[in-house]
C-alpha positions as CSV (number, residue, x, y, z in Angstrom):
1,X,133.5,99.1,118.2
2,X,130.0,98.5,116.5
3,X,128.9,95.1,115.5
4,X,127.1,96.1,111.9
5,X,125.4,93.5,109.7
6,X,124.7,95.4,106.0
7,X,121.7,94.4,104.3
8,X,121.8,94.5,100.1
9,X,118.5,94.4,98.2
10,X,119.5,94.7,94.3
11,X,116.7,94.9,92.1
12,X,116.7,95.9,88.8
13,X,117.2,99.6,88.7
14,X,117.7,100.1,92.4
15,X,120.0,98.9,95.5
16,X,118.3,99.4,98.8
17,X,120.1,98.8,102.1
18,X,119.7,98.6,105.5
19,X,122.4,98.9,108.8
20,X,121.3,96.9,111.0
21,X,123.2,96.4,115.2
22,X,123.9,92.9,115.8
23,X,123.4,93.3,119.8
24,X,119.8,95.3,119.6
25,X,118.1,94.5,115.5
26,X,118.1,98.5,115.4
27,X,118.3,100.0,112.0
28,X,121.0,102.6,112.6
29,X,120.4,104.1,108.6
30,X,118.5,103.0,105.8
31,X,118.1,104.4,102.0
32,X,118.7,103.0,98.5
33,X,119.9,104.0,95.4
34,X,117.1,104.5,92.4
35,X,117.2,105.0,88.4
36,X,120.2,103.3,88.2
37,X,121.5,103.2,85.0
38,X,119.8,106.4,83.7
39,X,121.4,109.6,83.0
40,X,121.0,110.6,86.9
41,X,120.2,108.6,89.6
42,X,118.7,109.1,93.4
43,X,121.0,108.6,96.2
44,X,118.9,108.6,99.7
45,X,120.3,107.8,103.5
46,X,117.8,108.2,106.3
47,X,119.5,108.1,109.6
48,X,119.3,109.7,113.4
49,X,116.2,111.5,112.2
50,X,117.5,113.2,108.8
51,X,117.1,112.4,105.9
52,X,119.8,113.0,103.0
53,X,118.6,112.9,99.5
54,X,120.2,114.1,96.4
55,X,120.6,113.4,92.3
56,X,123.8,112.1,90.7
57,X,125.2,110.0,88.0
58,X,124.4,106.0,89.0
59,X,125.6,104.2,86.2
60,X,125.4,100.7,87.3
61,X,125.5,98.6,90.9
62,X,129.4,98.9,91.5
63,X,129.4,102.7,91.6
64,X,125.6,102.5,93.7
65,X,128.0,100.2,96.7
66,X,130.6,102.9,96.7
67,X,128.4,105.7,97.5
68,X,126.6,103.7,99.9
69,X,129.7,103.0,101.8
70,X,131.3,106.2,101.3
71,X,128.7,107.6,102.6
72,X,127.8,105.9,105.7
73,X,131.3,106.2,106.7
74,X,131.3,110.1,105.8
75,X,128.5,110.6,107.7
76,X,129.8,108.9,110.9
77,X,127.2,105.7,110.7
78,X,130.2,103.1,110.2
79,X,133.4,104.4,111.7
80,X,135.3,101.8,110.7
81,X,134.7,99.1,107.8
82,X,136.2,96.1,110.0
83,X,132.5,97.1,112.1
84,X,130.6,95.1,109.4
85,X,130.1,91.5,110.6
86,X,128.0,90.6,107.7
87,X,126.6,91.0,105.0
88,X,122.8,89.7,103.8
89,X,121.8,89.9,99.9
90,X,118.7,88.8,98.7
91,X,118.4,86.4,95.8
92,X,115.2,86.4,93.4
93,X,116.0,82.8,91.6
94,X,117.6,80.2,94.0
95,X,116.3,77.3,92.0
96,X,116.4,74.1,93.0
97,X,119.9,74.1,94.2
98,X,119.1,76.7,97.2
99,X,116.0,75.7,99.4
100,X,117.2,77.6,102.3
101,X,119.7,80.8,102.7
102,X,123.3,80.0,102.3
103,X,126.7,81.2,103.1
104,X,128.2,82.1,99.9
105,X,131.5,80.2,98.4
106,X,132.3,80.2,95.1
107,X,130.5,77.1,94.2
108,X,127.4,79.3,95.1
109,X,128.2,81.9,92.9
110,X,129.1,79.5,89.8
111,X,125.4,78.5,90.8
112,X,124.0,81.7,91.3
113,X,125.3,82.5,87.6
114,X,123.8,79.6,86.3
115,X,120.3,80.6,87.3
116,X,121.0,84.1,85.3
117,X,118.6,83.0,82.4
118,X,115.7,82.3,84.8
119,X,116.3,85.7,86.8
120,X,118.1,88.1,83.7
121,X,117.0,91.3,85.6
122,X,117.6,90.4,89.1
123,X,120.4,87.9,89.1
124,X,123.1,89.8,87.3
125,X,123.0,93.1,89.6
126,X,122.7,90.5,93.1
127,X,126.1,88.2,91.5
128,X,127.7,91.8,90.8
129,X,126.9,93.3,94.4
130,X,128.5,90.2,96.4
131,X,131.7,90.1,94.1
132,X,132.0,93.9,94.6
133,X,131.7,93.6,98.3
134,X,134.1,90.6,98.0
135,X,136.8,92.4,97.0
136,X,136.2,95.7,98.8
137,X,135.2,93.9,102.0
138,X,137.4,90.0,101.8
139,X,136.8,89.4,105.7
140,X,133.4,89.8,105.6
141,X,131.3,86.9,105.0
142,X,128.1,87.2,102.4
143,X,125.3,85.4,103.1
144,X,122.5,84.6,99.9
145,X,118.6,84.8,100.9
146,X,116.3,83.4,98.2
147,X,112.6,84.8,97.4
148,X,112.5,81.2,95.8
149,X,112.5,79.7,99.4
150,X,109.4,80.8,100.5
151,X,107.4,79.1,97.2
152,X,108.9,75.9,97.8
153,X,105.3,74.4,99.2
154,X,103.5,75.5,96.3
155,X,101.1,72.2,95.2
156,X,102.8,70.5,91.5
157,X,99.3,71.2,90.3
158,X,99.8,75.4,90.3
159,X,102.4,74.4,87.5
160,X,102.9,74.1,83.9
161,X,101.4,71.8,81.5
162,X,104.3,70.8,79.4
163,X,105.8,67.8,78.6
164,X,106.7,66.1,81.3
165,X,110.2,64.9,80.6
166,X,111.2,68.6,79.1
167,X,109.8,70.4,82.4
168,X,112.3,67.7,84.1
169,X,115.0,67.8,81.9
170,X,115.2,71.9,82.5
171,X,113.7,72.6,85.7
172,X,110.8,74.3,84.3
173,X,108.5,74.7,87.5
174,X,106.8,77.3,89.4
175,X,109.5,79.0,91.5
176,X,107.8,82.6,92.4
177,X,109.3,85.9,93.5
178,X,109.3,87.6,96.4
179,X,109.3,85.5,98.7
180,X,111.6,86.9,101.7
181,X,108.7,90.1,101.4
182,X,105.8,87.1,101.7
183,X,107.6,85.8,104.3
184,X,107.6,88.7,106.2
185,X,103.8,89.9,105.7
186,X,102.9,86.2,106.7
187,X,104.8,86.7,110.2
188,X,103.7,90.1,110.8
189,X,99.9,89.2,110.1
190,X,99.9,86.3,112.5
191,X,100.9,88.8,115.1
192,X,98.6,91.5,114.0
193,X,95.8,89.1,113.9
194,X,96.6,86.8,117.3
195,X,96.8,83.6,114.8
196,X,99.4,81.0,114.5
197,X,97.8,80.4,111.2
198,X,96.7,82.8,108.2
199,X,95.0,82.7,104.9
200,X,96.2,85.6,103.0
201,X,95.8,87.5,99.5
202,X,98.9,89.5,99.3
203,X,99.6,92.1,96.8
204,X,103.1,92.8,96.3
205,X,103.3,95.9,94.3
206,X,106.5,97.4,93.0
207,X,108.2,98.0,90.1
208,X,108.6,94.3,89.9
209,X,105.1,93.1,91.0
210,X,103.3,90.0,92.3
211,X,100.7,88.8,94.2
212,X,100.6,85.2,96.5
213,X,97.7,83.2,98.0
214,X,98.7,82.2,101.5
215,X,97.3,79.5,102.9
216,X,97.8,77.8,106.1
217,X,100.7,80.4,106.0
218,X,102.4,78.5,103.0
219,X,102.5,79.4,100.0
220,X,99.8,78.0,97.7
221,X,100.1,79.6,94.7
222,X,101.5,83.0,93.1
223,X,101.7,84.8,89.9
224,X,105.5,84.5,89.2
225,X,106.4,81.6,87.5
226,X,109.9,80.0,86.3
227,X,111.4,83.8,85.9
228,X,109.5,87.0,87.5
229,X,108.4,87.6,83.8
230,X,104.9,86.0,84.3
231,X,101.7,87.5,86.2
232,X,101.1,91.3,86.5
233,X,101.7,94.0,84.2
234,X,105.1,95.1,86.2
235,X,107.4,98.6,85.3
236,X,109.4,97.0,82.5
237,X,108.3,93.6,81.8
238,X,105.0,92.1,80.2
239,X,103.9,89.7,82.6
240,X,101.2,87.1,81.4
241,X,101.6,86.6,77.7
242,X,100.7,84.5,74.7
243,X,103.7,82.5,74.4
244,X,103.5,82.3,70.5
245,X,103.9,85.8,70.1
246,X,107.4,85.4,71.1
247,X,107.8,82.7,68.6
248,X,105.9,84.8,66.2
249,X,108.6,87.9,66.9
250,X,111.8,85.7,66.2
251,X,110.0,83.8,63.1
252,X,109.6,87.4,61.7
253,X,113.4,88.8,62.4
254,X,113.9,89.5,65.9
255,X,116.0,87.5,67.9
256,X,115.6,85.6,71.0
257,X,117.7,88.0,72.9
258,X,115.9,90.9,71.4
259,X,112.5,89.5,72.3
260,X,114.7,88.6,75.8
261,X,114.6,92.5,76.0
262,X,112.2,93.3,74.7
263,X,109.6,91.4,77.3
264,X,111.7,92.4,80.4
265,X,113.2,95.3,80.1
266,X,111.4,97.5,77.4
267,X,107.5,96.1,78.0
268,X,105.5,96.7,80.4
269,X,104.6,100.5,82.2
270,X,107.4,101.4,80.0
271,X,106.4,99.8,77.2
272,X,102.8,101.4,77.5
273,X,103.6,104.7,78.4
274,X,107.5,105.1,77.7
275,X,108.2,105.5,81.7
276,X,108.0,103.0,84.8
277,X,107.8,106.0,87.0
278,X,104.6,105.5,88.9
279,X,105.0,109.3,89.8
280,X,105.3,110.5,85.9
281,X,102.6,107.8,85.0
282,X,100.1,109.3,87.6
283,X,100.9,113.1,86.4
284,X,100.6,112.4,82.7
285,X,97.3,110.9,83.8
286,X,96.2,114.2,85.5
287,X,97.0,115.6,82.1
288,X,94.6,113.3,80.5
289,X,97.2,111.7,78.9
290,X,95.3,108.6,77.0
291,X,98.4,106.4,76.6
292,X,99.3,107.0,80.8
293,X,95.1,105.7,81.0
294,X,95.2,102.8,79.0
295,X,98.0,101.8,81.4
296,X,97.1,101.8,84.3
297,X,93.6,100.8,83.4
298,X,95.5,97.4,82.4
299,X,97.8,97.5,84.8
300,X,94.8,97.8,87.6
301,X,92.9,94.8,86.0
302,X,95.3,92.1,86.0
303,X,95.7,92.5,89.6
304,X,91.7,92.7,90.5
305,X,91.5,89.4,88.2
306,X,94.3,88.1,90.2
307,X,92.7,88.9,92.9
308,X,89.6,87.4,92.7
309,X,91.0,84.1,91.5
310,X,93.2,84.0,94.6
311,X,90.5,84.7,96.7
312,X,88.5,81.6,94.8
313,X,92.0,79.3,95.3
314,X,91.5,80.0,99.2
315,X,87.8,79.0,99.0
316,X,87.0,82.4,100.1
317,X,88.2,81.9,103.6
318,X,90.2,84.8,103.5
319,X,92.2,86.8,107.3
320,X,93.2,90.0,104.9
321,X,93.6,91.1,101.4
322,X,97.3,92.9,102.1
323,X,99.3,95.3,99.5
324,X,102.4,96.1,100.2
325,X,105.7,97.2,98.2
326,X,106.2,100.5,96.9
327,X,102.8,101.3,95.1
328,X,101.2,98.9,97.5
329,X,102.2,100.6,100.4
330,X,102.0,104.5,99.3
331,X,99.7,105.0,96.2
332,X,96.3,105.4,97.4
333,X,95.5,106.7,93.3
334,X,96.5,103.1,92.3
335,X,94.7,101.3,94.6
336,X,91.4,102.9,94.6
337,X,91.8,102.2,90.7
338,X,91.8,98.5,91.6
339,X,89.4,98.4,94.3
340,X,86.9,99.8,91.3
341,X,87.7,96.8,89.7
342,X,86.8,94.4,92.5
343,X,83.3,93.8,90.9
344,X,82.7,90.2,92.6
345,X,83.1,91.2,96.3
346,X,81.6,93.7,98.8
347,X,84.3,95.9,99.6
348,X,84.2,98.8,102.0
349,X,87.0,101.2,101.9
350,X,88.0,104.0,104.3
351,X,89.1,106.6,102.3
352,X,90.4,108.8,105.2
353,X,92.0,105.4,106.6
354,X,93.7,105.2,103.5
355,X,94.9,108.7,103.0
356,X,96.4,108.3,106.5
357,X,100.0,108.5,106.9
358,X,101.6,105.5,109.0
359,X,104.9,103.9,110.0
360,X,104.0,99.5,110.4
361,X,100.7,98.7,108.8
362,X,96.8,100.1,109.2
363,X,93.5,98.7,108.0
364,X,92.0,100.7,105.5
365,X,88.9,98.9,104.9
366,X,85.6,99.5,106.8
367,X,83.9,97.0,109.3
368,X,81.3,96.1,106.8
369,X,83.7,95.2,104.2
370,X,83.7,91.3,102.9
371,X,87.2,90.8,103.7
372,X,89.7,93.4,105.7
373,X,92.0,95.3,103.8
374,X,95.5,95.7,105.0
375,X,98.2,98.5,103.7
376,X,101.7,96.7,105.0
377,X,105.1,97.9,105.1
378,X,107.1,95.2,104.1
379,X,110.7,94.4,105.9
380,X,112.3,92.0,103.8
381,X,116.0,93.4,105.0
382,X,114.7,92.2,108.7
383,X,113.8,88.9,107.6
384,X,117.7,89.1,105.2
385,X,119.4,90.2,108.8
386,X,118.0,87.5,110.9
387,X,119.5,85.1,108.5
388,X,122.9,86.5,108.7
389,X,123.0,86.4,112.4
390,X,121.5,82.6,112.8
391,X,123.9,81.7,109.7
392,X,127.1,83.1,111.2
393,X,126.4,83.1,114.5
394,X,126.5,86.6,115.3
């Protein structure tokens, strides 16, 4: 019988997952659900060199878990449910309560739950994928891996200047996002670059986006903030705001849960355009489409700006400007818009570098470039699964 440790990653419209071998790390099948919630949603399962792929109803996470395990029992992948060992999830808001991964009880959950209000996209879905697998799966142990975690070494100084007592009193404090994908791009780019140290820019591009300096390989300083509502213009939510304006909406008849919604889930791409598909947003641009320009013409400036003001945090002693996530990774149209942007530094792309297919990571910047541009695939299941086997033991 197979040893399997299952690997959640629940964002807000989407459930990826990996099936990993305890004895060798191999991924035996990979995939994720997308557009969950629409009116038809993307089921994909790559495995022993195929790849399935095919539209159906996804109405929320519950229904995403069955087809996943459906699935990979259907096609032969896990024979046997009493095969998974484990299961990893990762967590966008761990707080303070969660510096390091955890094996979740119900205390964690009453916990996780509590953090909802910091993490209302993220949270929800992640609590609602471990209770599911709780009851389909009550042998198996769940272990919780926080993006929090890898911010915890950010200076006080990169936070907030409230009041004092009220940023204590509530918590209020830079936590970041991301992390476990950080985490990742920091260990792979010390091997990449021979280094046991790195200084990095790192642009993590998704439909949730942010971007961290690294420094020393710590974090130093990132655009998220107490939620993942802050920074970048993201697929849904606003990012960097005026904070009256939400006091401005409620004074004039919305309410705080409307405005809630209206920042995270209804801003944004979406907001802009009416889609967060990258792939509709980039065709309605081909079709000269002046709402789809505006965009991603402000969508592609707050990450140069970012950019640039990381770059200054880091004193300009930079290893590798990296982008990574799903734009970051695949959209060579998105990134050549920011790289336009990028007035302050000497920047050399290689276009046919970048228009290069590849599997791990490839520099797509020339040799006369100010600082080397990386394209990364990021792995945060990998880092998920090697905290489920040192947690339990496996």
């Amino acid at each position: 019988m197979k040893s399997i440790i299952l690997v959640i990653n629940a964002g807000s419209s989407s459930i990826k997952y990996k099936v990993f071998d305890v004895t060798s790390n191999n991924v035996l099948a990979n995939g994720q659900c997308e557009k969950i919630g629409n009116p038809m949603g993307i089921f994909s399962l790559k495995y022993n060199g195929k790849k399935i792929e095919e539209e159906l109803p996804i109405s929320d996470h519950q229904v995403g878990i069955k087809i996943i395990l459906d699935e990979l029992q259907s096609k032969g992948i896990i024979h046997d449910l009493n095969e998974i060992k484990g299961i990893g999830h990762r967590i966008v808001m761990g707080g303070t309560a969660f510096p390091n991964s955890t094996v979740v009880t119900d205390d964690v959950l009453k916990q996780l739950k509590a953090y909802i209000p910091l993490a209302p996209l993220h949270n929800p879905p992640e609590i609602e994928t471990i209770e599911v697998f709780k009851k389909l799966l009550p042998n198996v142990k769940n272990v919780t891996v926080y993006d929090t975690s890898f911010h915890t070494t950010i200076p006080e100084f990169q936070g907030y200047a409230l009041n004092k007592e009220v940023m204590k009193k509530y918590q209020i404090k830079r936590y970041g996002a991301h992390g476990t994908s950080y985490r990742y791009i920091t260990n792979k780019m010390q091997n990449v670059l021979g280094k046991d140290k790195v200084n990095l820019v790192v642009c993590h591009l998704g439909n949730g986006a942010s971007i961290c300096a690294i420094k020393d390989s710590k974090s130093f300083n990132t655009t998220m903030g107490v939620t993942p509502l802050e920074g970048l213009v993201m697929g849904t939510r606003c990012g960097d705001i005026d904070p009256s304006i939400a006091l401005y909406l409620i004074r004039n008849g919305m309410t705080v849960d409307q405005v809630d919604n209206l920042f995270n889930k209804e801003s944004g791409l979406k907001g802009l355009v009416g889609t967060n598909d990258l792939r509709e947003i980039v065709q309605e641009i081909a079709n000269n489409n002046q709402d789809a320009i505006m965009a991603m013409e402000t969508f592609s400036r707050r990450v140069a700006k970012y950019i640039v003001a990381y770059a200054n945090e880091l004193e300009g002693k930079i290893d590798g400007i990296i982008f990574t996530a799903g734009i970051g990774e695949n959209n060579a149209k998105v990134l050549n818009l920011i790289f336009d942007k990028l007035h302050l530094f000497k920047l050399s792309i290689n276009q046919n570098a970048l228009s290069e297919q590849y599997s791990d990571y490839k520099l797509i910047s020339n040799s006369e470039s100010a600082y080397a541009i990386y394209q990364v695939r990021t792995d945060e299941e990998l880092m998920i699964e090697q905290d489920v086997k040192t947690l339990l033991k496996l």
